[in-house]
C-alpha positions as CSV (number, residue, x, y, z in Angstrom):
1,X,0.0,0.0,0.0
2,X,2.8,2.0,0.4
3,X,4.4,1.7,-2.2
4,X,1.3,2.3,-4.5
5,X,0.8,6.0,-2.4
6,X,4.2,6.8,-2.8
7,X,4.7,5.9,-6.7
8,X,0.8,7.9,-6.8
9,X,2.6,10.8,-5.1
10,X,5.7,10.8,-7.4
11,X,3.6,10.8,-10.5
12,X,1.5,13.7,-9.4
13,X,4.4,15.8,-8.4
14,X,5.8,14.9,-11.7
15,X,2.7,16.3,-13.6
16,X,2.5,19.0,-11.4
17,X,6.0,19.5,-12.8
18,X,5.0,19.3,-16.0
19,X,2.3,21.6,-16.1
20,X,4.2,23.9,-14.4
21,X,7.0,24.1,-17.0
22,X,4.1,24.1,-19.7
23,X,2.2,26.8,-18.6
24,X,4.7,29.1,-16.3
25,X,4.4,32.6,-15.9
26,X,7.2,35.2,-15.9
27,X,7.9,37.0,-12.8
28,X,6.9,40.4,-13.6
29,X,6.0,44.1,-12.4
30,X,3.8,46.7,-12.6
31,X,5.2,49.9,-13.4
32,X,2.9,52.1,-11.5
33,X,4.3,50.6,-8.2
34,X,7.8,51.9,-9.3
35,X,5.9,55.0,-11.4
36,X,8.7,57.2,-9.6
37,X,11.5,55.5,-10.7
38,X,10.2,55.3,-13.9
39,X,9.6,59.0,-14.1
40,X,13.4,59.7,-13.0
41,X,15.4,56.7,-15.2
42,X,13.2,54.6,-17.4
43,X,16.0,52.8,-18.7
44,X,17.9,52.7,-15.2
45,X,15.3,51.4,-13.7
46,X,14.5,48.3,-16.4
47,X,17.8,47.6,-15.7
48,X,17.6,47.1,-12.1
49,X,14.3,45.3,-12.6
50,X,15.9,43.2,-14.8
51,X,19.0,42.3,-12.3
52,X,16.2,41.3,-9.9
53,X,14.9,38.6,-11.3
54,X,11.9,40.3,-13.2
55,X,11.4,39.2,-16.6
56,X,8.1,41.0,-17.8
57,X,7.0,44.3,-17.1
58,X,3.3,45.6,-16.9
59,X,3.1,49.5,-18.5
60,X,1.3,51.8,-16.7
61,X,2.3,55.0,-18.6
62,X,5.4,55.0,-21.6
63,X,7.3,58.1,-19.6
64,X,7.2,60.1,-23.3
65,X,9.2,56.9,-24.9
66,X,7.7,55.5,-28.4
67,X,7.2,52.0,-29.1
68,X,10.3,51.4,-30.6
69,X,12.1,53.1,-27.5
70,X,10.2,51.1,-25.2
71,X,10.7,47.8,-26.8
72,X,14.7,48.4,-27.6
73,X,14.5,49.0,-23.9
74,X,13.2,46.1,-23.1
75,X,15.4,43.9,-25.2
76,X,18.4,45.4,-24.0
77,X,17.3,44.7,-20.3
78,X,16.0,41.1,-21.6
79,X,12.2,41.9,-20.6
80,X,9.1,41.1,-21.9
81,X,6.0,43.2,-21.7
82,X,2.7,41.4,-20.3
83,X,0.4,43.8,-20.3
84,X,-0.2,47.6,-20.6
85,X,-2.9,50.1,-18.6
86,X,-4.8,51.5,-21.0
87,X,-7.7,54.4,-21.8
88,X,-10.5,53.1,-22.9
89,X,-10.9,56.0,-25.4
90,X,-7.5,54.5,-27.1
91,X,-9.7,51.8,-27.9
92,X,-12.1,53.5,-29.7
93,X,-12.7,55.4,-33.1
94,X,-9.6,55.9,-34.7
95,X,-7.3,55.7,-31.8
96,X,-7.7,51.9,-32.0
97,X,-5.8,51.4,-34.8
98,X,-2.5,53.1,-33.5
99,X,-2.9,51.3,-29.9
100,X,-2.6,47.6,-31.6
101,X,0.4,49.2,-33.4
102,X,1.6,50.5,-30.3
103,X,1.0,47.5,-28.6
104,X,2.4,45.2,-31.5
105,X,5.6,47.1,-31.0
106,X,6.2,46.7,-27.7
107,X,5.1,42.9,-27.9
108,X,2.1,43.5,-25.8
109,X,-1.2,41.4,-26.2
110,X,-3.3,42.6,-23.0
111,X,-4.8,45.8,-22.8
112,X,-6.2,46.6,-19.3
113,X,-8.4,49.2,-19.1
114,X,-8.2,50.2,-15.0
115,X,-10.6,52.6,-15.4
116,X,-14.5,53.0,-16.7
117,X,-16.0,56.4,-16.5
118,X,-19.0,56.5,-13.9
119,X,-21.6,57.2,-16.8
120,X,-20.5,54.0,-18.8
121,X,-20.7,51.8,-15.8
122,X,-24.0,52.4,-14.2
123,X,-25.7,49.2,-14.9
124,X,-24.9,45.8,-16.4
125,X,-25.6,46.6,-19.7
126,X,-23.0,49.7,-19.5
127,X,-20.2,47.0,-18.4
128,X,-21.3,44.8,-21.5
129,X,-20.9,47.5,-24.0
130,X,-17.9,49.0,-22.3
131,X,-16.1,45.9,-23.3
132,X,-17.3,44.9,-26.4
133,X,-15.9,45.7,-29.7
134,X,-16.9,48.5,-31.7
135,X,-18.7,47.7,-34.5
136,X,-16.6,46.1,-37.9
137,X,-13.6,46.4,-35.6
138,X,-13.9,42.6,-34.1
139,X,-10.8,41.3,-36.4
140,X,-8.6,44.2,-35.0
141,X,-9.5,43.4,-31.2
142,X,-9.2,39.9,-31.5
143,X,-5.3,40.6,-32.2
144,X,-5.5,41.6,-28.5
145,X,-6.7,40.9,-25.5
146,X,-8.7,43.8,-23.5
147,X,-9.2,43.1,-19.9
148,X,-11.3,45.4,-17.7
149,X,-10.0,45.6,-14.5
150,X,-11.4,48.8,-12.7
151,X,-10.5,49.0,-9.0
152,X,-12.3,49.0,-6.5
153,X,-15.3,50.6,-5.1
154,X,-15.2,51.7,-9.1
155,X,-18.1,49.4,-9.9
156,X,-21.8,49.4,-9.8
């Protein structure tokens, strides 16, 4: 019986292990908890993310940088990007188009959108159409995903 439990046990921690090395995660950060650093030495402070152990970064604000600047940063500090907080109203009308670009750039496919204005998230249906996307622009959106994270006490 013993031995059956303990080979039951070894298999299962070697799926878990498995799993694990199929589906890990990078360590990463969110830049508005270091927002200052940012603000002082964006590249300074990839760098010392990067000699942490951090190996994504989440954007909350690109510091004046482009795309290209932003991504040539991160290469050089070997970092990925894993997401990006962004304005809703860059994902609408015409602004859509150059936030997938943006996003494209940098290597970013999640969009988080911290913030919904109080008059387009007073009931449910305002939350539905908040998210969806706008009309014939489906095949654009589907090159990213767009998370809506407000904070809280931000809902209805």
């Amino acid at each position: 019986m013993r031995l059956a439990a303990a080979g039951a046990a070894a298999a299962w921690g070697a799926s878990r292990r498995s799993l694990h090395a199929a589906v890990r995660v990078p360590i990463g950060v969110q830049f508005y908890s270091v927002r200052h650093d940012c603000a002082r030495d964006l590249p300074g402070t990839l760098g010392a993310l990067a000699k942490m152990g951090y190996e994504a970064v989440e954007f909350a604000g690109y510091h004046g940088r482009t795309a290209a600047e932003l991504r040539a940063m991160l290469d050089a500090n070997g970092l990925r990007c894993c997401g990006t907080h962004t304005g809703l109203d860059t994902l609408e009308g015409e602004a859509l188009a150059k936030t997938i670009e943006f996003n494209a750039t940098i290597g970013n496919r999640l969009l988080i959108v911290p913030w919904i204005p109080e008059e387009r998230r007073r009931t449910t249906g305002d939350w539905t159409t908040s998210r969806e996307a706008p009309p014939g622009r489906g095949d654009e959106v589907s090159r990213v995903a767009v998370a809506s994270t407000p904070r809280p006490g931000s809902g209805p």
